[in-house]
C-alpha positions as CSV (number, residue, x, y, z in Angstrom):
1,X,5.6,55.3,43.4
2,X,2.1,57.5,44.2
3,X,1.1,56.8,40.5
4,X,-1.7,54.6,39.3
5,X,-2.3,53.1,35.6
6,X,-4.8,54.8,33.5
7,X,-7.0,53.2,31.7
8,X,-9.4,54.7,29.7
9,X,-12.8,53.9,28.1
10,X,-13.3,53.4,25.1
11,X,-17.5,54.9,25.2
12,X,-20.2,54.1,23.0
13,X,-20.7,52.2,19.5
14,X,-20.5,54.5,17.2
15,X,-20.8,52.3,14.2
16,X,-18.4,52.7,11.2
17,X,-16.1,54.7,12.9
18,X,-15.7,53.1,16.0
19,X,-12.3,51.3,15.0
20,X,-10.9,54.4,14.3
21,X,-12.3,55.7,17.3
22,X,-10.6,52.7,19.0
23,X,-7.4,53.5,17.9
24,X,-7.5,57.1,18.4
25,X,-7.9,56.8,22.1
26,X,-5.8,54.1,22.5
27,X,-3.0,56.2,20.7
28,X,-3.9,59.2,23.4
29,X,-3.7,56.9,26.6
30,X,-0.8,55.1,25.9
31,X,1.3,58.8,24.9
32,X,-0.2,60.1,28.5
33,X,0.9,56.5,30.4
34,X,-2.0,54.9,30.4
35,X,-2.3,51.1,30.5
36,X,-5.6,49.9,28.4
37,X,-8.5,50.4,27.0
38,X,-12.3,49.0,27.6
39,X,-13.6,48.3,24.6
40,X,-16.6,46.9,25.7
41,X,-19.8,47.8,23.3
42,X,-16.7,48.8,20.5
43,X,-15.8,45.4,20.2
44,X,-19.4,42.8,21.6
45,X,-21.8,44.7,20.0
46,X,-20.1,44.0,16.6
47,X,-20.1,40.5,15.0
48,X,-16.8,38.0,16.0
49,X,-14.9,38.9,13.2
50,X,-15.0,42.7,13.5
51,X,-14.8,42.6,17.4
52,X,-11.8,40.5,17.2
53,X,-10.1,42.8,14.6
54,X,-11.0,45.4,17.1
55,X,-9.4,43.6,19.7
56,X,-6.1,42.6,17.8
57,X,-5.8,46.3,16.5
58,X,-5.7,48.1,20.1
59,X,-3.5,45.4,21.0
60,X,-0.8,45.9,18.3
61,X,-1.1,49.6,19.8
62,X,-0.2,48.9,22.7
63,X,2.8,46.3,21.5
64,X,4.1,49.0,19.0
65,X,7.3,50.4,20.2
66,X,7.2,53.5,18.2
67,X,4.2,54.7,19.9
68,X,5.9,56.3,22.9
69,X,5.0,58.6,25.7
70,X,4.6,62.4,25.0
């Protein structure tokens, strides 16, 4: 009650490091609550295969039950 889900975004490509990036603020926003992530230009701008590992790999974040809130 009088909360809302957070979801943050996941910015810019960055290139190489943007799975990491990914993964990192995934990491953050699900500790603080949060509910998602866009990954928009992270994972389209990419080809198939590395969008969808992008994809698959915020996901397991999010499914990983050791990952908890702060």
């Amino acid at each position: 009650m009088g909360r809302v889900g957070l979801i943050n975004s996941g910015g810019e490509s960055h290139g190489e490091s943007d799975l990491r990036d990914a993964v990192i603020t995934a990491v953050v926003n699900k500790r603080a609550g949060g509910m998602g992530l866009i990954s928009g230009r992270k994972a389209f701008q990419k080809t198939m295969n590395e969008g969808v590992e992008l994809l698959n790999t915020i996901q397991n974040v999010y499914l990983d039950p050791e990952i908890t809130i702060a």
